[in-house]
DOMI-794234 format. One line per 3 residues: for each residue x, y, z of C-alpha. Coordinates in nm, 3 decimals. Layout:
N
X Y Z  ...
This chain:
386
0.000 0.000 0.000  0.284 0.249 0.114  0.436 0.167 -0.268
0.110 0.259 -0.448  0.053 0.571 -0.240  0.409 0.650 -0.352
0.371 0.591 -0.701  0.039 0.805 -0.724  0.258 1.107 -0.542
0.496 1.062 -0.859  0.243 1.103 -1.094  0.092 1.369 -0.984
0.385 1.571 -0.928  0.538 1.500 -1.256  0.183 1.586 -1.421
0.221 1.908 -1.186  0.572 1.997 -1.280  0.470 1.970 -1.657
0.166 2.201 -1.592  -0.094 1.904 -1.752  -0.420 2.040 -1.800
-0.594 1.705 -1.651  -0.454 1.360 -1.525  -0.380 1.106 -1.754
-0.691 0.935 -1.951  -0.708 0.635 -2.109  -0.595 0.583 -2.481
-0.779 0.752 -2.753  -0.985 0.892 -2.477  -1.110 1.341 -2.543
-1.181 1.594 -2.261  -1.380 1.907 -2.358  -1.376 2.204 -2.171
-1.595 2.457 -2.161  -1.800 2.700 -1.978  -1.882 3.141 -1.871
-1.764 3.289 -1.628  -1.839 3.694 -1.524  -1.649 3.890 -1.278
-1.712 4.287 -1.140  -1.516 4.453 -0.959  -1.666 4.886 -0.787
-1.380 5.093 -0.715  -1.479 5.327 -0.401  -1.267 5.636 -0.629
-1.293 5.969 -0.629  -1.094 6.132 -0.917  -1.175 6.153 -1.232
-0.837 5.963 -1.383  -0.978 5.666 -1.148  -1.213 5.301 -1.255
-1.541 5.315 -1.078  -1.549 4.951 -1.206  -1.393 4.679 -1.383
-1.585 4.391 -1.562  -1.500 4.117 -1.765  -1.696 3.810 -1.915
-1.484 3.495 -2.040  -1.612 3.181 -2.210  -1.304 2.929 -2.213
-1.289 2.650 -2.486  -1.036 2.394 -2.452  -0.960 2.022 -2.538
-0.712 1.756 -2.356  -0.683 1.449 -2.610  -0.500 1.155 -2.501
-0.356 1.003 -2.765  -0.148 0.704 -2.650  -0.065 0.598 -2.292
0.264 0.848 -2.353  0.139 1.140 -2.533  -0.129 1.396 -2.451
-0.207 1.687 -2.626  -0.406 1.973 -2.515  -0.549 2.297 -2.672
-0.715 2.580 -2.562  -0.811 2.957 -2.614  -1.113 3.217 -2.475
-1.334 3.456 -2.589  -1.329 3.769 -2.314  -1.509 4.085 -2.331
-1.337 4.328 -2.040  -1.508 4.666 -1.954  -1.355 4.967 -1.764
-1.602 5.269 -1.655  -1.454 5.552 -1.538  -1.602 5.795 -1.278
-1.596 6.079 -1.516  -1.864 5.872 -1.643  -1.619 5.748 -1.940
-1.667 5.393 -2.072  -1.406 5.134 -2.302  -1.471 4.822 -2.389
-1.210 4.489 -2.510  -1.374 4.204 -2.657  -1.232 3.932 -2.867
-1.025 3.592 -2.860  -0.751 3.537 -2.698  -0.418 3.414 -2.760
-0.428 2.962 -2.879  -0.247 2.747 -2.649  -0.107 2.429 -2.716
0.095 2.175 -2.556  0.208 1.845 -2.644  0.305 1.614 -2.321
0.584 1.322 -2.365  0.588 1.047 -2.114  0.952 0.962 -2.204
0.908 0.753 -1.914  0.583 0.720 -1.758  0.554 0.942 -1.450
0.914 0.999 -1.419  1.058 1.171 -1.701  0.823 1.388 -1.904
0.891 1.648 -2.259  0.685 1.914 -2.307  0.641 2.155 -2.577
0.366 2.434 -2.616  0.317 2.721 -2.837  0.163 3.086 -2.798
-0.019 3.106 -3.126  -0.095 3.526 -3.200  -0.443 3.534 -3.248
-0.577 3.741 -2.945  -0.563 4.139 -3.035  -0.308 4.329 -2.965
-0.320 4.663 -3.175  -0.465 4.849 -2.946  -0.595 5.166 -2.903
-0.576 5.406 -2.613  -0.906 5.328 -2.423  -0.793 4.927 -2.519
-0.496 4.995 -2.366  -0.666 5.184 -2.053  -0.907 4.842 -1.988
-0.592 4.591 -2.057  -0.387 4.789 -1.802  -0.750 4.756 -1.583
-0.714 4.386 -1.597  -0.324 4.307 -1.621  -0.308 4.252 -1.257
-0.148 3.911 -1.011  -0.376 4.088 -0.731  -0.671 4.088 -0.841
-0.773 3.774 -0.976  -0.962 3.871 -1.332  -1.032 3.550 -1.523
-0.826 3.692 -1.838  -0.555 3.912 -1.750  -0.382 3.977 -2.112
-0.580 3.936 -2.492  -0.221 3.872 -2.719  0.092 3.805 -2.614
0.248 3.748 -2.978  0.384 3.392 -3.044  0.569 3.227 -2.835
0.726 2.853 -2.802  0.809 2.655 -2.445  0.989 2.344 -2.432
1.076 2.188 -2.108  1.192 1.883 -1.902  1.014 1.731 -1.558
1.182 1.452 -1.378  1.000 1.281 -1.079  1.193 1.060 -0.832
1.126 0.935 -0.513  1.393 0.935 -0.227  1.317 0.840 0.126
0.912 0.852 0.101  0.930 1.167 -0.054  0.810 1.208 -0.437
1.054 1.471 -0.568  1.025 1.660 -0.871  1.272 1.924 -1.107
1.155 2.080 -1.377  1.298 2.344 -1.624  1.177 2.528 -1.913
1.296 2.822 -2.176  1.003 3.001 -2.399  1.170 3.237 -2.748
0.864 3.489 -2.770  0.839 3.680 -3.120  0.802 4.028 -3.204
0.452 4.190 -3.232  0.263 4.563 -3.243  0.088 4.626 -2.904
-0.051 4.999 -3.020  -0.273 5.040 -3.306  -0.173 5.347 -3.586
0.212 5.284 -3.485  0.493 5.121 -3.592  0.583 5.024 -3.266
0.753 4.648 -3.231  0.747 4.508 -2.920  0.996 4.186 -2.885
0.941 3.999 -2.451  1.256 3.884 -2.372  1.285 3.509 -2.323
1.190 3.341 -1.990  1.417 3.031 -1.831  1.205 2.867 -1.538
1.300 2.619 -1.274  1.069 2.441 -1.035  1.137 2.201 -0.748
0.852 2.045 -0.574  0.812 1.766 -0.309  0.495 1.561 -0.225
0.463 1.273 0.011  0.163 1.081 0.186  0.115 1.238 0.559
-0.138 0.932 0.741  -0.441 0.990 0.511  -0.342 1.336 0.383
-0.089 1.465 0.108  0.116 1.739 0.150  0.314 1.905 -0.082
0.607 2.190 -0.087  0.704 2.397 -0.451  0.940 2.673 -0.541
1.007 2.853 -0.850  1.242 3.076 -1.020  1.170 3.234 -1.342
1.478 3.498 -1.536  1.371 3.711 -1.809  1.611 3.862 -2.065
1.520 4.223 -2.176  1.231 4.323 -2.344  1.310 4.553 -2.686
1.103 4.846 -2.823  1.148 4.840 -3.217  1.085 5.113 -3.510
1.123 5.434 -3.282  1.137 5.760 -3.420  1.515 5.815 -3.328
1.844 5.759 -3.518  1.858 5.379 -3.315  1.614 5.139 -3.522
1.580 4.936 -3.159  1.669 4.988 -2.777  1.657 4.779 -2.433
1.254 4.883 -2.343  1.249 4.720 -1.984  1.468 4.463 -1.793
1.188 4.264 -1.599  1.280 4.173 -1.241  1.342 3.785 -1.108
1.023 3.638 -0.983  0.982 3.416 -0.695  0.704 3.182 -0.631
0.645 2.993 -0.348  0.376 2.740 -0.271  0.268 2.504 0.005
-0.044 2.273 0.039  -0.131 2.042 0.270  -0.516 1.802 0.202
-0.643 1.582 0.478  -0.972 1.395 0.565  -1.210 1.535 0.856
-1.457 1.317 0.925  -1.677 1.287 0.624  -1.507 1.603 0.498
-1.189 1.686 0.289  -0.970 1.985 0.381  -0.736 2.149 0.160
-0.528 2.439 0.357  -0.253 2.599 0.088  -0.036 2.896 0.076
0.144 3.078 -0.212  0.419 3.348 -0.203  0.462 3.568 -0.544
0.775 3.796 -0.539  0.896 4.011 -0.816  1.244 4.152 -0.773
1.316 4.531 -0.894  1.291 4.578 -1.314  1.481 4.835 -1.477
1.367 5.061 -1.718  1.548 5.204 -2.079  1.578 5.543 -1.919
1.744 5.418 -1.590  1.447 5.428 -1.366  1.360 5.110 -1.179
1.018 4.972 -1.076  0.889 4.898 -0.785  0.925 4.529 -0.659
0.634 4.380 -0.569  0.506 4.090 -0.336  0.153 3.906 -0.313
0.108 3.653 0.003  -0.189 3.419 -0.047  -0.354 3.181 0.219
-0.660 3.041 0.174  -0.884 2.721 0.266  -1.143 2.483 0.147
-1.381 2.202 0.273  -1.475 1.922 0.001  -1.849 1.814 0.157
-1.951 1.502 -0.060  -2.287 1.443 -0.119  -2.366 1.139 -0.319
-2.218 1.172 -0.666  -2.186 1.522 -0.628  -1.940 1.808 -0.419
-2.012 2.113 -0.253  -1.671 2.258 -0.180  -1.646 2.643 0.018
-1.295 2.823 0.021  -1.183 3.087 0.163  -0.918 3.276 0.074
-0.653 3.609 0.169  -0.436 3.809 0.016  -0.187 4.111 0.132
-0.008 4.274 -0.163  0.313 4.495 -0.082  0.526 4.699 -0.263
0.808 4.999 -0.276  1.136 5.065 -0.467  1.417 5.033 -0.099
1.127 4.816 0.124  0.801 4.655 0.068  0.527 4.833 0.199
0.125 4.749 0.240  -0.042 4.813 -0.133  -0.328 4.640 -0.057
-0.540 4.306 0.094  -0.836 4.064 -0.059  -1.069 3.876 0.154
-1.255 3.626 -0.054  -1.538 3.409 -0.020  -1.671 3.167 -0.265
-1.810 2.830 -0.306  -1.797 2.559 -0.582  -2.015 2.243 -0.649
-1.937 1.994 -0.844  -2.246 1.831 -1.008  -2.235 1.489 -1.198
-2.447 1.430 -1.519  -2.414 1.095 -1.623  -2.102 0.939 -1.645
-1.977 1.203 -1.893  -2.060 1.497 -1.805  -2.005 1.739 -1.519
-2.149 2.085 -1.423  -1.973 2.316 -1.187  -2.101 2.585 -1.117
-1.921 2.871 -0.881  -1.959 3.164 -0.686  -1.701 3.435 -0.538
-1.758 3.742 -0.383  -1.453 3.994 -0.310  -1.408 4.292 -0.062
-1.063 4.483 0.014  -0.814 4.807 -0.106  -0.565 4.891 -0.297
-0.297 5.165 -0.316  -0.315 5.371 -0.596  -0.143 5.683 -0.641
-0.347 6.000 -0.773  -0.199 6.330 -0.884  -0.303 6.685 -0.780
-0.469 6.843 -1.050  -0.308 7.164 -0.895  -0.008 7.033 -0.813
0.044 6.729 -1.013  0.176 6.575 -0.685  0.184 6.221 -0.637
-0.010 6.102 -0.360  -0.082 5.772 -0.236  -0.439 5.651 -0.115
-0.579 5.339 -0.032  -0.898 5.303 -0.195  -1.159 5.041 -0.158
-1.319 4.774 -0.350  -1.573 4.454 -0.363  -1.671 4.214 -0.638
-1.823 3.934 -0.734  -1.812 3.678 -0.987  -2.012 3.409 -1.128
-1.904 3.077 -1.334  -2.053 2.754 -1.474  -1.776 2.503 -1.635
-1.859 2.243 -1.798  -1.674 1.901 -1.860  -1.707 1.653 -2.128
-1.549 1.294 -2.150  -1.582 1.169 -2.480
């Protein structure tokens, strides 16, 4: 028994490491993914420059095909519509699809070694005009949690390496990837080229059985060369744009049987070191501490599971200072239909602040303020098994 529990901790931290979309299915075997989701977001803002609210709507469509016992293939993209109104009483809207994702998985050997490689195929929008640029900038946050957070990225291909081991009842896990990104135009009626620089990622993880629980420990590192502005109207045809900052992620989890209940208890750490700018200014470096919470309550066939969740963001160029906390609430069930289908519907609802800084329209003096916010969002996924 202690061999099988070890085994399962293998494969599911190798299937972690490579970032699967769903466990292993059987040969020949299609999941479809699909669903809505709708999230708001009231701004308690005063100035005119500020979002009285943020919405977006997102309808993800996605596939995981298994199509031998070592090779699954998954692809996915999402239509989003994203709306910013402004308490001038301005409105801008973003609709569209987002970028395609793809991602072939290797079992070179099964749950132990795995090959992936994925591509960032262009076709989200990314031309975009100043009030499209106003709601993406909205939306393009790690703090608030916005179902879509970016419409293109340009292309992009990720190839990587997971290894899975285990060593003294622990299941251990390394992983490393490097993604090339291409060059694209982010504003519309410029000539602008905008190249990301590429990304090199390692992850360590560790998972082991704890009496009838699991819990499991994960850190990552991700580097980023510099990004490059293109066709500028100066002598240089292309400069150094920004230098992104390191980012740090930690994560800890821990799931354990209550009764007729199942707990899950995890915690996640995002840091992001200082970036550098063309013009020698540096941003601010940033940090987001999550802990959150949630009870599985079976009933028959079906799962009712409420979480709970917190998050304190922090930020500042020398030391970190408060920017902001979430306090969520939400709840999830899981509803069977048949043997191959499944509804799950969810609900969230958000309260909290965030520091933003407003200028004097006197003055044009910076000054911070914490401003406050609540949301709420709505979802109904459905999964297929075909």
């Amino acid at each position: 028994m202690r061999a099988r529990t070890l085994f399962r901790s293998l494969a599911a931290l190798a299937l972690a490491l490579a970032s699967l979309a769903a466990p292993v299915q059987a040969q020949g075997r299609r999941i479809v993914l699909s669903g809505a989701e709708f999230r708001t977001v009231s701004f308690d803002a005063k100035s005119v420059d500020d979002a009285k609210s943020v919405s977006e709507m997102v309808v993800p469509m996605g596939v995981v095909w298994t199509f031998s016992p070592r090779l699954t293939v998954d692809l996915g993209t999402r239509f989003a519509q994203a709306q910013r109104k402004g308490v001038d009483g301005s409105s801008a809207t973003l609709s569209g699809l987002t970028d395609v994702q793809a991602r072939a998985v290797v079992q070179l050997v099964p749950d132990r070694i795995l090959v992936t490689v994925a591509a960032n195929l262009p076709t989200g929008k990314t031309k975009l005009t100043g009030e499209e640029l106003a709601v993406t900038s909205a939306i393009a946050t790690d703090f608030l949690p916005y179902p879509v957070s970016s419409f293109g990225n340009g292309g992009s291909v990720t190839s990587g390496l997971a290894l899975a081991v285990p060593v003294a009842g622990w299941a251990i896990g390394l992983a490393g990837s490097y993604r090339m990104s291409s060059e694209y135009s982010p504003l519309a009626d410029t000539n602008l080229s905008y190249k990301p620089g590429t990304e090199l990622r390692f992850r360590v993880g560790l998972d082991r059985i704890v009496g009838q629980g699991r819990f499991s420990l994960g850190f990552t590192y991700s580097s980023f060369a510099t990004d490059e502005l293109g066709n500028l109207p100066q002598p240089t045809p292309r400069i150094p744009a920004f230098s992104p900052g390191n980012r740090y992620i930690s994560q800890a989890s821990w799931s354990f049987p209550a009764g007729n209940l199942g707990v899950s208890l995890y915690a996640w750490d995002l840091y992001r070191s200082v970036g550098e700018v063309s013009n020698g200014s540096i941003t601010q470096k940033q940090n987001i501490m999550t802990l959150g919470g949630a009870v599985a309550i079976q009933m028959g066939r079906n799962q009712l599971r409420p979480s709970l969740e917190y998050r304190r963001f922090t930020s500042g160029v020398t030391k970190l200072e408060g920017a902001g906390t979430l306090l969520s609430l939400g709840t999830r069930f899981q509803m069977a239909l048949g043997e191959r289908f499944a509804l799950l519907p969810t609900l969230r609802f958000d309260t909290g602040s965030i520091r933003m800084v407003v200028r004097d329209p006197v003055t044009g003096a910076a000054n911070p303020r914490d401003i406050g916010f609540s949301g709420f969002s709505a979802a109904l996924g459905l999964r297929a098994t075909m």
